[in-house]
C-alpha positions in Angstrom: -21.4 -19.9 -2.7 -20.1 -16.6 -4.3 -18.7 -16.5 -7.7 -17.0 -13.1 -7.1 -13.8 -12.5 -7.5 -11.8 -9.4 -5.8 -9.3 -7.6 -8.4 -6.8 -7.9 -5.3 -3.9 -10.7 -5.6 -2.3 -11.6 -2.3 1.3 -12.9 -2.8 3.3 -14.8 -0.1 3.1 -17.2 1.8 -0.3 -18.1 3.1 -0.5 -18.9 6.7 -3.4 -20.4 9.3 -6.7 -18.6 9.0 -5.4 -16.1 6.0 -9.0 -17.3 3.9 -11.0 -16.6 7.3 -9.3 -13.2 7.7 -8.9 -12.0 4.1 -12.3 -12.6 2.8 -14.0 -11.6 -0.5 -15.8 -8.7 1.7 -12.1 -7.7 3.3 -10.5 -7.5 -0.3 -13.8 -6.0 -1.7 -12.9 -3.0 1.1 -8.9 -2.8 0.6 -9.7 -2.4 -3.4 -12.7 0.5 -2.7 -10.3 1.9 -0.7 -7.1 2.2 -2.8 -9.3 3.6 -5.3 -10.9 6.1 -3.3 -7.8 7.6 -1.9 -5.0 6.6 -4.6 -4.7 10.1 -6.1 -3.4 11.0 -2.8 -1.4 8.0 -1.6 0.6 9.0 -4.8 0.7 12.8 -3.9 1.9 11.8 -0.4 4.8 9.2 -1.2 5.9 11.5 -3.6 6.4 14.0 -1.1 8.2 11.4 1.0 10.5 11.0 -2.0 10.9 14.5 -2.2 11.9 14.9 1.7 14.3 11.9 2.0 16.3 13.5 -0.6 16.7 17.0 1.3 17.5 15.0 4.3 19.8 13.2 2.5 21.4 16.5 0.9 21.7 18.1 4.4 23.8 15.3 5.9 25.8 15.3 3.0 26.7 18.8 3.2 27.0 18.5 6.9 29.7 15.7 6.6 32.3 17.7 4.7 
């Protein structure tokens, strides 16, 4: 039996199968992952933030 630990919490409700499906090796991934790619995850909602605004500004000046 493994004594490891993944730095990942899942919250929620846990349903049927969630342990067979979310396994210290699926966790282990999801963490590498984030890590590898957070610098742009950030750069990318960001831009998202950045976008929804000007949309927002355009239909606002297109309603008056």
């Amino acid at each position: 039996m493994s004594t490891q630990k993944s730095r990942i919490e899942v919250t929620g409700a846990s349903k049927a199968q969630y342990d067979e499906i979310l396994t210290l090796e699926a966790l282990s991934f999801i963490e590498e992952f984030k890590y590898k790619f957070r610098g742009r995850l950030i750069e990318l909602l960001q831009w998202r933030v950045k976008f929804q605004r000007e949309i927002g500004a355009q239909a606002y000046a297109g309603s008056s």
